[in-house]
N, C-alpha and C positions, 0 to 999 in steps of 0.2 A: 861312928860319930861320938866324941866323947862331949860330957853332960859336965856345964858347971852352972854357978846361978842364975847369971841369963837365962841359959835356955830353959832353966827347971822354973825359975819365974813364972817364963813366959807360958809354957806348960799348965801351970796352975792357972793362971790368967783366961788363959784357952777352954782349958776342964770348966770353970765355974761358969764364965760366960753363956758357952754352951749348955751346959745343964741348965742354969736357972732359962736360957732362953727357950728349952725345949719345954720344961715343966712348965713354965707359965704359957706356952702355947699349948702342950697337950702332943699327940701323936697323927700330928697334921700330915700331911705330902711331902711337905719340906721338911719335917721332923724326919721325917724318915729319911729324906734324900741325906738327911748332915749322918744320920748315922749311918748311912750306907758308903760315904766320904769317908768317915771317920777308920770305919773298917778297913778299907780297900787302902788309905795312906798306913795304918796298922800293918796289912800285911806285905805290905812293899818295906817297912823299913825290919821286920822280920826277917824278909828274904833279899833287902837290899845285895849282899855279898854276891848274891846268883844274878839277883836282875839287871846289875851294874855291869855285868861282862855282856850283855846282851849287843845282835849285831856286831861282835868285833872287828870283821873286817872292813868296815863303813869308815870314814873320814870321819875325825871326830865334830866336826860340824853337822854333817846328815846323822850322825849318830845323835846328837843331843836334841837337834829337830825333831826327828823320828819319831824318839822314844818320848819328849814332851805332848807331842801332838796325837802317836798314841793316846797315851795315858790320860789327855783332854777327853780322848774321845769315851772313853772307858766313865770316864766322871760325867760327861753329858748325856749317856745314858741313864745314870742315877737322875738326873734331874729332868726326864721325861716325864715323871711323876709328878712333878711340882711346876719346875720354871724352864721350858724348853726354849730356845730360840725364836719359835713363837708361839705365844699361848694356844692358838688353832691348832697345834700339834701337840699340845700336853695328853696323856696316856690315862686315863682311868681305869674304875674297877670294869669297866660294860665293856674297852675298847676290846674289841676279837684282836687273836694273836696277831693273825697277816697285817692287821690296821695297825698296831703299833710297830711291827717291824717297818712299815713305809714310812709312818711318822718319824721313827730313829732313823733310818737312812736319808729323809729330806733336813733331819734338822745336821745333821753328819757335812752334807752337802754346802750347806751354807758356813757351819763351824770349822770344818778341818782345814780349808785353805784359810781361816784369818788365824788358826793356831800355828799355819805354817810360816806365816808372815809374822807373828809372836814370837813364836822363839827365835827366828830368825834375827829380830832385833835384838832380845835377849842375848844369842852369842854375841853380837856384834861387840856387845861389852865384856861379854866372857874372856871375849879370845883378846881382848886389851888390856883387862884391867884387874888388879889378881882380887877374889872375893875368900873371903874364909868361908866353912858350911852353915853355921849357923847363920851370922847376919846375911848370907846370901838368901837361905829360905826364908826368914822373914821379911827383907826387904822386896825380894820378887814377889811377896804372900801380897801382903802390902801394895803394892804398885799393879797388882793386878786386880787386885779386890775396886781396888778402887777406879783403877781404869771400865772393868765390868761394871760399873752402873754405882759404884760406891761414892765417889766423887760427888753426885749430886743427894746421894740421901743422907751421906753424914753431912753436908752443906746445908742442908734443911733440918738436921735433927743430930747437930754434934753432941750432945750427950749419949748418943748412943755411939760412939765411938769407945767407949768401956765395954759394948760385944764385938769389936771389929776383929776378932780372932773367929768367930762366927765365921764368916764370910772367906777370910784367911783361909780354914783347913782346904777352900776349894782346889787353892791353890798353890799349898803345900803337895799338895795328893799329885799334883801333874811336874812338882820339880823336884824334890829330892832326886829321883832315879837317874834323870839325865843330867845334874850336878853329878852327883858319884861316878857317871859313866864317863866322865871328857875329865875330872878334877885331877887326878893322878898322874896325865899325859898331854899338862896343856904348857905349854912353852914357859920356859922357870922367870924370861926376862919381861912379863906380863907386869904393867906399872901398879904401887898404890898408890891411888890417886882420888881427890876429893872428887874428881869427875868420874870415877865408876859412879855414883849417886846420880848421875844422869841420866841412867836407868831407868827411875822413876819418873820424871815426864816424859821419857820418852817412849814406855811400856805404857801408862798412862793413854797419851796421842794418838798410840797404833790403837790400842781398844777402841778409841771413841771412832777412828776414821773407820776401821772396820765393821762396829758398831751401826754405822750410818750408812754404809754402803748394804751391809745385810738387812736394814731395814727399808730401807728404798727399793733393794730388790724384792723382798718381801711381800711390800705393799703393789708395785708393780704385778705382782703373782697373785693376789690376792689373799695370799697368805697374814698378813698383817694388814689390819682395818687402817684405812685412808687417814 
């Protein structure tokens, strides 16, 4: 990935955010969960070279599914500590091993088919509409951030859209890998077009339906209070 001021910008933008929001919070759950994001998107773009060949002999649609919905899952573990799926299944210092292994597998259950239905639509635009690397991850950072529950808290509290890089790294962390894995070998007659940006309400949409349907079922299970 080569670096010009955009992206180094945006970098800085990210770094400080992040810092001042962790120091004025202190080494909370979530503090922990961003740096444990932070790390894990750290060593994927380290090893991107290796982990971009990953699955080759896959189509490169089940290929960029895959490996997103992977890599979701890998991050939704980080945030068993803090913000799981549903609070009833958040992890603490007391919970015993076997407890939090069911709790990650239940919140797994509920997450990994709407990550499969996410990037799903996600290709949808891939495979039409040509994206460069850069505004690709920010814009997918972006449209998911906000589809995951952002939408309504910067709605409520737009000045805090100067941390929305915060919330971004989540989803930094689950796309770079399966961008690099399909971007090499995806059809050269792929349109620019002001409609690839239709991305964003439509990555937006899937969150919120899926959103509501895992919390319907949730509440049906008793797992999310009525």
């Amino acid at each position: 990935m080569k670096w010009g001021i955009g992206p180094g910008l945006y970098c800085l933008w990210a770094a400080g955010a992040i810092g001042l929001a962790i120091a004025l919070a202190g080494l909370t759950p979530e503090s922990v969960t961003r740096l444990l994001v932070i790390a894990f998107l750290f060593v994927q773009i380290a090893l991107r070279s290796k982990l971009a060949k990953a699955l080759p002999s896959l189509a490169p649609r089940t290929r960029f599914v895959l490996l997103g919905t992977a890599l979701a899952a890998v991050v939704e573990g980080f945030h068993m500590i803090s913000v799981p799926v549903f609070l009833s299944l958040r992890i603490g210092r007391g919970t015993p091993f076997a407890q939090g292994l069911t709790y990650y597998a239940l919140d797994l259950l509920f997450t990994v088919p709407a990550y499969l239905v996410i990037f799903s639509v996600i290709w949808f635009f891939v495979e039409r509409y040509r994206y460069a690397t850069w505004p690709y991850l920010v814009v997918m950072g972006f449209a998911q951030a906000m589809g995951d529950g952002g939408l309504f808290f910067f709605a409520n509290a737009p000045a805090m859209l100067a941390f929305v890089p915060y919330p971004m790294t989540n989803y930094h962390a689950i796309n770079v890998i399966p961008f690099l894995a399909v971007r090499d070998g995806m059809r050269p007659g792929r349109a620019a077009s002001a409609r690839a940006w239709l991305v964003v309400p439509s990555v937006i949409a899937t969150y919120l339906v899926c959103g509501a349907v895992i919390k319907a079922l949730g509440r049906r299970l008793g797992l999310e209070p009525g």
